[in-house]
N, C-alpha and C positions, 0 to 999 in steps of 0.2 A: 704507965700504960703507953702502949708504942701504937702506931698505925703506919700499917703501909698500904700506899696505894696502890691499886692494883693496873698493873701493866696491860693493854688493850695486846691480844692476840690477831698477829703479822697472820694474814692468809696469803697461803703459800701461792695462790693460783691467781691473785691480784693482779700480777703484769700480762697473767696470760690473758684473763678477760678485760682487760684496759687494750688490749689486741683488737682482741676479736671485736668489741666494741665500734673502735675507730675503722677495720676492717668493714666492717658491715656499713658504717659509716658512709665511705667510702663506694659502696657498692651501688651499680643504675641498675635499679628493678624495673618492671614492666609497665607498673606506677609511675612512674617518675618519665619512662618514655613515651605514654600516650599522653599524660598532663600535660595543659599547655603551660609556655613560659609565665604568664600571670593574665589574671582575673580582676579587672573591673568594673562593678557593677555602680550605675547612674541611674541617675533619674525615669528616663523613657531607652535605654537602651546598654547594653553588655558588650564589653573590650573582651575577648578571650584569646588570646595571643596576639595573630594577625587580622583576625576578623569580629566584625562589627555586627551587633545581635539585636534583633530588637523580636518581642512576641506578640501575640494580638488574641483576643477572644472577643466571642461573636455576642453581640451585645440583644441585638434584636433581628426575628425574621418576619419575612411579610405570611400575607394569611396563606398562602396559597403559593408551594415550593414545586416547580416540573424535575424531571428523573435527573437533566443534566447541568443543573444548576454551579454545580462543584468546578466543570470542564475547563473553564478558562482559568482559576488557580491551579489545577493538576497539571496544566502544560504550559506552565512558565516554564521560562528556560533559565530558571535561576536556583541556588542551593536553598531548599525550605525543607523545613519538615510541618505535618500535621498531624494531630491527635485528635480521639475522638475518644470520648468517655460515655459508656453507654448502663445505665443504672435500670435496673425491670423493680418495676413498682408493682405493690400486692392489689392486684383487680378486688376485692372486697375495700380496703382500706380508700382503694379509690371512689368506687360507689359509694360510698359512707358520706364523702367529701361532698361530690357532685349532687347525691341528696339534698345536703344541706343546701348547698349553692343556690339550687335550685329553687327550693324555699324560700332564701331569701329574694331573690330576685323577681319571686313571683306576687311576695309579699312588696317588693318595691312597687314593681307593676301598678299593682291594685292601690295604694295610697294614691299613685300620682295620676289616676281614675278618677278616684274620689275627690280628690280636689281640682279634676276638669285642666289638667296639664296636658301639653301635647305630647303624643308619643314620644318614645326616645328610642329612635332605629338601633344604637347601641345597646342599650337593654332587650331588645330584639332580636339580634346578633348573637348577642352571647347566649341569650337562652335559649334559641336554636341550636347554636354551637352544644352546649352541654348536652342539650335531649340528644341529640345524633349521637354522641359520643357515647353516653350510657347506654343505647339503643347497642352499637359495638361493641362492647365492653359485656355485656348481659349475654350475645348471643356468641359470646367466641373470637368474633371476626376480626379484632385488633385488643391491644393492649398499651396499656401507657409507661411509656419510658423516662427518665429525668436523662436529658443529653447533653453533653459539651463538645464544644469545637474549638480546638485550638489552632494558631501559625503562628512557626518560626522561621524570620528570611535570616540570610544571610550574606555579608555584603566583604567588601576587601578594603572601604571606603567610606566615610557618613555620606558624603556624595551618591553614592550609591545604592547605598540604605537608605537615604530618604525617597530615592530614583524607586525604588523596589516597593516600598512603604506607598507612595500613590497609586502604584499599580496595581497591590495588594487590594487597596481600600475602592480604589476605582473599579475593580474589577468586581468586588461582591458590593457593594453600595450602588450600581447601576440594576440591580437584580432585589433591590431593596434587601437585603443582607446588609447589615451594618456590624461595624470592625470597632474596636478599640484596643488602642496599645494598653495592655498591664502595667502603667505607669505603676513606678513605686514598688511594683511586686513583678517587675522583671527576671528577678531569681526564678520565683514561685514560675510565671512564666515557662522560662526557658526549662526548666525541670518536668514540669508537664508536658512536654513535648520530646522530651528524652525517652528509650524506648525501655521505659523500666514502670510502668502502665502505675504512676501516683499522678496522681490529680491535686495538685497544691491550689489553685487558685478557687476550683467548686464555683463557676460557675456556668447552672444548669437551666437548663428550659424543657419546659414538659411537651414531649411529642406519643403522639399514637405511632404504631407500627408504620400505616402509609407514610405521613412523613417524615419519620428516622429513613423507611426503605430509600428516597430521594437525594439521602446524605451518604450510600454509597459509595467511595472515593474513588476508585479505578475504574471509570464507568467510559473517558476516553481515553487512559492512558492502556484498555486492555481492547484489543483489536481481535476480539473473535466470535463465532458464532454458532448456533447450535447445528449445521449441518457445511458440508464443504470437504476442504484437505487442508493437511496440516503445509502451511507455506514455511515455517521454522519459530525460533526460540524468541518470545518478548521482550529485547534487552531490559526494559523498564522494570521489569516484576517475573524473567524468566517465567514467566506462562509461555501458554500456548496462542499461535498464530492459526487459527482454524477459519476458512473462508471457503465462500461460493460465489465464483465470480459470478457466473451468472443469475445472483439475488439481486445482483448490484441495477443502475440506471442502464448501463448495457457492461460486455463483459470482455471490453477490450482493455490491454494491458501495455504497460510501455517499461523495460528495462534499460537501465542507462548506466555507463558504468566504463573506467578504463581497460585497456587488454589485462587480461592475466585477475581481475579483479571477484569474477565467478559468476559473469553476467548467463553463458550456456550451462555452468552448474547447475543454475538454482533454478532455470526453465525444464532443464531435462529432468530435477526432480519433479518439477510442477505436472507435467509429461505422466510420469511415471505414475503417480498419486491420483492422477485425473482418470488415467487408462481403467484403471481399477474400480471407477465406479462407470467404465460405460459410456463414459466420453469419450467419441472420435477423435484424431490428431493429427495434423496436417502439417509438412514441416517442410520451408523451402532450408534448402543449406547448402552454402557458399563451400563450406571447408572440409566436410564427411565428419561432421562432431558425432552424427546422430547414427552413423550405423550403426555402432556397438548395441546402442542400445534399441535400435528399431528390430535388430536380424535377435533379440534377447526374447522381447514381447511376441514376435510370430507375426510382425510389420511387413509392411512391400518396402524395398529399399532401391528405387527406381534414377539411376544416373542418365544425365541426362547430355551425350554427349556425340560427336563425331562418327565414332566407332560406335556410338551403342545401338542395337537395335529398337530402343524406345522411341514412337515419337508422340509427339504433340500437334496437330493440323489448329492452326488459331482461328481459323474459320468456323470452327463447331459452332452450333449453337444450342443452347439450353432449351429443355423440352419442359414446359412451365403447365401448370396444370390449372394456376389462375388465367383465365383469358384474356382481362387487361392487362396481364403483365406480359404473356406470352405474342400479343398486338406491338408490343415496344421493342420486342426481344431484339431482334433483325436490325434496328433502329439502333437501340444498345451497342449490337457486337461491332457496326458498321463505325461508331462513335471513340468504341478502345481499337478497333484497327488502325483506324487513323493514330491514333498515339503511338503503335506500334509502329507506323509506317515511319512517323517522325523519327523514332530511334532508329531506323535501320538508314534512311536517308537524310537524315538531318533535318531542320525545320526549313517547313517547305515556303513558299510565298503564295501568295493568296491566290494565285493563276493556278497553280502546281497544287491546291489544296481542293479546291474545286473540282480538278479534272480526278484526281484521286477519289475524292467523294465518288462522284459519278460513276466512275471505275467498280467501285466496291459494291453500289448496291447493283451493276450489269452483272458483275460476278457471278451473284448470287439470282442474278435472274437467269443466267444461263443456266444452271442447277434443275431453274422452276421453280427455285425459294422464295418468296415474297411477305408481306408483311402478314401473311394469312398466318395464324400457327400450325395450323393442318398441313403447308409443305414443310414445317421444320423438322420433320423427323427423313426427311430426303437426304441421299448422298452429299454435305458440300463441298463446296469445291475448293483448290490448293493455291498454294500461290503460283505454281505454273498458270491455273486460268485466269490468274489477276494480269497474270504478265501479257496472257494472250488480248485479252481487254482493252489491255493499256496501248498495246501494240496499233490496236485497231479504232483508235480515238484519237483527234487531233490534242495535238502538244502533251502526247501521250509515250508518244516513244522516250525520251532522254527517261524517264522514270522506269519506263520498263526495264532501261540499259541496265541503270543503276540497283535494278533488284535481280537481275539475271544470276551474281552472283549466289542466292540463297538458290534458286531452279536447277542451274546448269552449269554454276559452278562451283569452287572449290567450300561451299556451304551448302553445297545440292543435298537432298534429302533432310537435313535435318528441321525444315519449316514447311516441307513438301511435300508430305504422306500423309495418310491418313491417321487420326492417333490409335494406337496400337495399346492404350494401360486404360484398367481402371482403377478407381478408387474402390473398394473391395474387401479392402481391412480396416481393421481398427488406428492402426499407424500406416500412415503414407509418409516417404521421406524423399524428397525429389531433392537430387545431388547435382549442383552444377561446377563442381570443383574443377572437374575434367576437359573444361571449357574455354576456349581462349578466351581472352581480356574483352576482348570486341564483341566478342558472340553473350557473354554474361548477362548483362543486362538485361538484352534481347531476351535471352530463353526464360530469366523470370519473370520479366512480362507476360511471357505466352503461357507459362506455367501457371503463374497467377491467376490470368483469365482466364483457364483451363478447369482451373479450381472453383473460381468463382462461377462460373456457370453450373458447377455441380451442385454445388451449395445451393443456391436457386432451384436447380429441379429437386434435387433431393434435402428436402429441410428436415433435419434433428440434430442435437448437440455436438458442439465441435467446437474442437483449438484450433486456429490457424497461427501458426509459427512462424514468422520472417524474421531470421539471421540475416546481420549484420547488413539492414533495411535502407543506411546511409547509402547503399547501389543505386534506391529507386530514386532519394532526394536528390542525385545531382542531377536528373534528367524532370523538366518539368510536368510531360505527358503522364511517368512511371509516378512520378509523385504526385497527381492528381487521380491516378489510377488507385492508389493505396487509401490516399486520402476519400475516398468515394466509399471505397470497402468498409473504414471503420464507421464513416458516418451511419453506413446501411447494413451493417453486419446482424446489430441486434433484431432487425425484423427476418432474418432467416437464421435464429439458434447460433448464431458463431461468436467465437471471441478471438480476437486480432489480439496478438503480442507479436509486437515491432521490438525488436534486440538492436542497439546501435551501442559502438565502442567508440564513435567519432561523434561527442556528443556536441562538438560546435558546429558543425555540419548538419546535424540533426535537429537544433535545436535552430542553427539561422536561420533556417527553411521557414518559410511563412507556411507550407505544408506539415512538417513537421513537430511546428507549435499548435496549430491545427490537432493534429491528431493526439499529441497529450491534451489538448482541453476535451477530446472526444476520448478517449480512454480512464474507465473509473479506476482501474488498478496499476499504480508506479510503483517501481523496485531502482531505487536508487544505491548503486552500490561504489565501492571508493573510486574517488574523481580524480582525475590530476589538475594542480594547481591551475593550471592555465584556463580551464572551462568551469571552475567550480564556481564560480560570479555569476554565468550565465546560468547553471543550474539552478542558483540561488534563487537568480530574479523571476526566473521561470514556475518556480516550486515554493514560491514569499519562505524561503526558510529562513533560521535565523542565526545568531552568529556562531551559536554550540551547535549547531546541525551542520551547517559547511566546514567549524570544526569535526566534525563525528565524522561526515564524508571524505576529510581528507587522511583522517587519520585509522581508518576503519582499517579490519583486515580482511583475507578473503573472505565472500562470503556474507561479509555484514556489509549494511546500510539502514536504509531508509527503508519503509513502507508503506506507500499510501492506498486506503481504500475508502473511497468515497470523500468526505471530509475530514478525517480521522488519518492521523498517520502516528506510527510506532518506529521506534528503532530494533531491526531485526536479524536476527542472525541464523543465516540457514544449517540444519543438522541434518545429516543424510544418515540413514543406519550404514550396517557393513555391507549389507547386500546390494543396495541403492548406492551405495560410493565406488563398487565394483562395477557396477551397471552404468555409470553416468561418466566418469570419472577422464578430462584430455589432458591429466598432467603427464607428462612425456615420460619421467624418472618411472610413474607409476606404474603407468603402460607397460614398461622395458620392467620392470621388474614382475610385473603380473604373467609378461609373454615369459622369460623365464624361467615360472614356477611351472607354465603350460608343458613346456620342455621337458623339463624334471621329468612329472608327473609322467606324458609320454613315454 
């Protein structure tokens, strides 16, 4: 009898999938490029490539949780994640409970009667607590939840995970919120915090509806409100920026920001969005940013210049329809004259300020004007009769000399007529572009004051807009002139937005810094290196904010309203970026299409 063994059958396709095998091998999937280099998991914290992990769950809370309790962990400025796990329990299964409960405790009660024991406040407490709670439960008004709260920081350093880790614990343990690391179950941890909604670690604390509502999460990191204008997009959570300034403490505004960075973008959309509900708008402007869009709305577009036949008389004064305020009026205008007077003759000496005084309220008594309100509504009078005044008052002349130029010379008529505009529309845009150097200043002042007495007689909502406002801080009179406006703005409907691109000038100014502590809405947009320190110290930002300012693009920045600040990014439709729009390429390509089309 023979045997043979039988021969194992050669496949033929063996080399080719011993190939494709080590090919694939071979191969970086999408896997392999998000994984990090390696995973070590310890005791109280996780190595995941280059950074250092640790997780935390909330151990215990106090009786009694307010809405913004969360605030100070949602705006750390460090890499964390948080989770929340939120379980709805069966309201029947929960009465069943609380029944019981109740029973017993009440059955405790009564032993510790009978045996003549002192109350126990705690036994009291709680069975207060449960009757209230079944009382809500029975009628609808809340329901009970089992809830978790998890944090994940993250660090580049143990140095700076343990840095982060106090700050965590500090920051809800001063709030009676108490933290514990997941020791031991750091996986479990870190996993429950990943955004793939498993709950490894379970554990849960029972809350009613009220306070789960209190646990909230984006409660400061979301900056908006049920009535206002959309100011742009919420970096943090891409929402929405929705505000009303004037909800706010008062509804002045301060933009800060380098050239070219979209500090008149984001105001002329503000402009635009405001107009639409019925807000006035008042806009001095240095450069003609705003005709486009004032001659768009059905705006006055008023230059204010040499050649133009617009004037301004700074004499006016406002017709007040309260009587102690309209008793100060005269007093008032006689107070920013002099400040005017100083810009046009430089700061005078205490001899020269006096006979000036004097001068100003003769002026107005040649008129007939006097502290009465009943003459204010008389003709007043020009700087020619100031001149004649002065002329006719000892140590009076050399001032007259020096102002002769606005009367009778080559500045004649433009501070020496009567004014000729009014404010009329919805948009006023007073242009001083056309202006010499010397004369600038001057004519915002008067413009200013021109303004602000109307505001005064005529009180309802309004934006007052001052372009590139660093004009008024290098003169001390203009900058206490402005400075006066935002303190007093909110008691007559206005909001003040000061625009400055010279933000070290802006911000050296003890004026200046003044008016950001008196303005509730900031628009911080990208800085140049050299002033972002001062922005910083001004604004307590922190180290990821003056980074985010320096590295912003147009357009984006900062946000601040009230206490509360967002990182924001403004978004204009197509209609609205046609309408606001002073990129030069753009312009030249929009004039262009104009062409075409003709």
């Amino acid at each position: 009898m023979s045997f043979f063994k039988k021969q194992p059958v050669e496949d033929p396709f063996a080399s080719i999938k011993e190939a494709q095998q080590i090919y694939r091998e071979g191969v970086t999937t999408l896997r392999d490029i998000i994984a990090p280099e390696a995973m070590e998991i310890t005791f109280n914290y996780i190595r995941l490539g280059n950074y250092f992990i640790r997780s935390f769950f909330v151990l215990s809370y106090p009786r009694y949780l307010y809405t913004e309790w969360l605030s100070p962990v949602i705006n750390f400025d460090v890499t964390m994640d948080t989770s929340l796990y939120i379980y709805p329990i069966n309201t029947q299964d929960v009465m069943k409970k609380l029944k019981t409960q109740v029973g017993r405790l009440e059955s405790r009660a009564a032993m510790e009667a009978e045996k003549g024991m002192v109350r126990d406040p705690q036994l009291e407490t709680a069975y207060e607590d449960i009757e209230t709670l079944r009382d809500l439960l029975q009628k609808g008004e809340s329901k009970l939840f089992h809830f978790a709260l998890y944090f994940t920081v993250y660090a580049k350093s143990k140095e700076e995970l343990e840095e982060n880790t106090k700050r965590l614990e500090s920051a809800l343990n001063s709030q009676l919120v108490y933290v514990k690391q997941s020791n031991l179950q750091q996986e479990q941890g870190f996993d429950s915090c990943l955004p793939m909604a498993k709950d490894k670690l379970k554990i849960t604390h029972n809350m009613d509806t009220g306070a789960l509502s209190t646990c909230f999460p984006f409660i400061s990191s979301e900056l908006t409100s049920n009535s206002g204008i959309l100011y742009g997009i919420n970096r943090h959570n891409n929402g929405l920026i929705l505000f009303d300034r004037f909800e706010l403490e008062n509804a002045n505004s301060v933009v800060l920001a380098k050239s070219g960075a979209g500090k008149s973008y984001a105001v002329k959309l503000e402009i635009l969005r405001s107009l639409m509900f019925g807000t006035e708008v008042i806009v001095i402007d240095p450069e003609n940013e705003y005709e486009q869009l004032c001659k768009a709305v059905g705006g006055s577009y008023l230059s204010i210049s040499l050649n133009s036949p617009k004037r301004i008389n700074p004499f006016d004064l406002p017709v007040l329809s309260n009587k102690e305020e309209g008793r100060d009026a005269l007093r008032s205008n006689v107070i920013t004259l002099h400040g005017l007077m100083s810009l046009i003759l430089g700061k005078m000496n205490a001899k020269d300020d006096d006979v000036m005084d004097k001068a100003l309220i003769e002026t107005y008594a040649s008129k007939g004007i006097t502290a009465d309100p009943a003459t204010h509504h008389l003709k007043p009078p020009t700087m020619e009769d100031l001149q004649k005044v002065l002329m006719s008052i000892t140590g009076g002349e050399e001032l007259a000399m020096e102002i002769r130029k606005f009367t009778t010379g080559s500045f004649a008529g433009l501070f020496n007529e009567q004014t000729n505009i009014e404010l009329n529309k919805q948009m006023i845009v007073f242009s001083t572009r056309d202006l010499e150097e010397e004369l600038r200043p001057i004519a915002m002042y008067i413009i200013l004051n021109y303004i602000w007495n109307k505001v005064k007689s005529d009180i309802r909502r309004r934006i007052l807009v001052i372009d590139e406002s660093w004009y008024f801080l290098k003169y001390p009179d203009s900058a206490q002139f402005i400075f006066s406006i935002a303190k007093r703005s909110r008691k007559y409907y206005l909001g003040l937005t000061t625009i400055s691109q010279d933000v070290e000038d802006f911000l050296g100014s003890p004026y200046g810094k003044a008016i950001v502590t008196n303005s509730s809405l900031s628009l911080l947009l990208k800085q140049h290196p050299a002033a972002v320190d001062m922005v910083a110290k001004t604004f307590n930002l922190t180290e990821a904010e003056k980074y985010l300012l320096l590295n912003a693009e147009v357009g984006e920045g900062l946000f601040f309203a009230g206490l509360n600040h967002v990182a924001i990014a403004t978004v204009p439709s197509y209609s609205e970026d046609m309408l606001v729009t002073t990129n030069p390429k753009q312009l030249e390509e929009m004039a262009k299409d104009e062409a075409e089309e003709d």
